[in-house]
N, C-alpha and C positions, 0 to 999 in steps of 0.2 A: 169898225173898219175891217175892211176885209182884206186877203193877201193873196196874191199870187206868185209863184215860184216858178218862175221861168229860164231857171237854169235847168240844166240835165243831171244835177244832181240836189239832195238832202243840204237843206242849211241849216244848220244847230245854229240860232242866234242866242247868244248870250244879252243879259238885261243884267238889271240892280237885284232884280227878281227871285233870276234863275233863268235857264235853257230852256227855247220851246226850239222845237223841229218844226221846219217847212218843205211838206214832203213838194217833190216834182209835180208839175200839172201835166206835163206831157209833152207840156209846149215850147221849145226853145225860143227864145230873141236872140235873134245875130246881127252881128254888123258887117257889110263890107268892108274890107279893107286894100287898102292901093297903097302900095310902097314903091317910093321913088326916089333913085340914085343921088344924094346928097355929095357934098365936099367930103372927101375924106380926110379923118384926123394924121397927121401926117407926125412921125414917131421915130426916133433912131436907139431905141430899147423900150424892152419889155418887164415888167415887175412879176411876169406871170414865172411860173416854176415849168421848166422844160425847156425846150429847144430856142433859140431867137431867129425869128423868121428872116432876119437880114444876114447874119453872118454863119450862121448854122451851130454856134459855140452853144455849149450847154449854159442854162439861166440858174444861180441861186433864186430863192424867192425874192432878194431883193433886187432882182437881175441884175447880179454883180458877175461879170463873167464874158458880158458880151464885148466884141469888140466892133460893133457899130459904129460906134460916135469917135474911134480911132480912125476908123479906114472912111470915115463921114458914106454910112450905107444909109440911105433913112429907107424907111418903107411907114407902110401905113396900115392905119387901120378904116375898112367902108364903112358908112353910113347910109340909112334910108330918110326920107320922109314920108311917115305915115297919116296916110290921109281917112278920114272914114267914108264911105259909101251908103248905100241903103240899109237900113234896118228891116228885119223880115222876124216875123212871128211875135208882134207888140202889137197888141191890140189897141182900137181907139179906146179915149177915157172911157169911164165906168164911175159913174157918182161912186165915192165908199170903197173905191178899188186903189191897194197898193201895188204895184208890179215889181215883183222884185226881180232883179236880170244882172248880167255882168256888169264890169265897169267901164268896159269898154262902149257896152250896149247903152249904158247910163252915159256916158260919156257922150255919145252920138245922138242922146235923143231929150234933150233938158226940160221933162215935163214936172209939174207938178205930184204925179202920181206913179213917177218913175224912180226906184231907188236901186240902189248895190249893198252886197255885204259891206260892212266897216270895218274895223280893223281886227285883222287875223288872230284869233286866240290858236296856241298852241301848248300841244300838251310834253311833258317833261323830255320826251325826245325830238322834237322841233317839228313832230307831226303837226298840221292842220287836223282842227277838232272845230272848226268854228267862227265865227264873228263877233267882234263886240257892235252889239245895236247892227243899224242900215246906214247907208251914205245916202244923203239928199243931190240929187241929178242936176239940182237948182236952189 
């Protein structure tokens, strides 16, 4: 079997094995992408640590502080709906050929011979170092 790497960058996949690298082929897979203005979640505090965007009082982290839901200020927070578009730079099948591409890319394009990294190994500072194995597209 044979692999392709169509990300723009080095994928160290980890196995049971050990670590192989899958250098770059040169060739990216992209997916379009269309985002569109959804409901917003609509919110009268915040748990985030800083300002509250409704009443301007400063936030603990458990947003204890704010006086929103006194003076009834809600506001909100926007959403999108993300839709995918065309895929560009995935070649048709190839007997023997894996494609390896993002997950987004995997996500848009459910072939047999299409996979993504799998779950993110990281190293003792919370760097990305890698994948465990590939995700199946399908």
């Amino acid at each position: 079997m044979d692999f392709i790497n169509l990300t723009p960058h080095a994928l160290n996949i980890h196995t049971t094995e050990g670590v192989f690298t899958l250098a770059p082929s040169g060739t990216v897979a992209r997916v379009a992408t269309v985002n569109t203005a959804a409901a917003p979640v609509d919110i009268t505090r915040t748990a985030a640590h800083g300002e509250c965007g409704g009443c301007g009082e400063a936030l603990t982290s458990s947003g204890e502080g704010c006086r929103c839901e006194e003076i009834d200020t809600p506001w909100s927070i926007p959403t999108v709906k993300t839709s995918y578009g065309e895929v560009t730079g995935l070649p048709e099948p190839v007997e023997g050929v894996i494609y390896v591409v993002s997950g987004m890319v995997a996500s848009a394009s459910p072939r047999e011979d299409v996979m993504s990294p799998g779950d993110l190994v990281r190293d003792e500072n919370g760097r990305i170092v890698g994948c465990w194995g590939l995700r199946r597209s399908m």
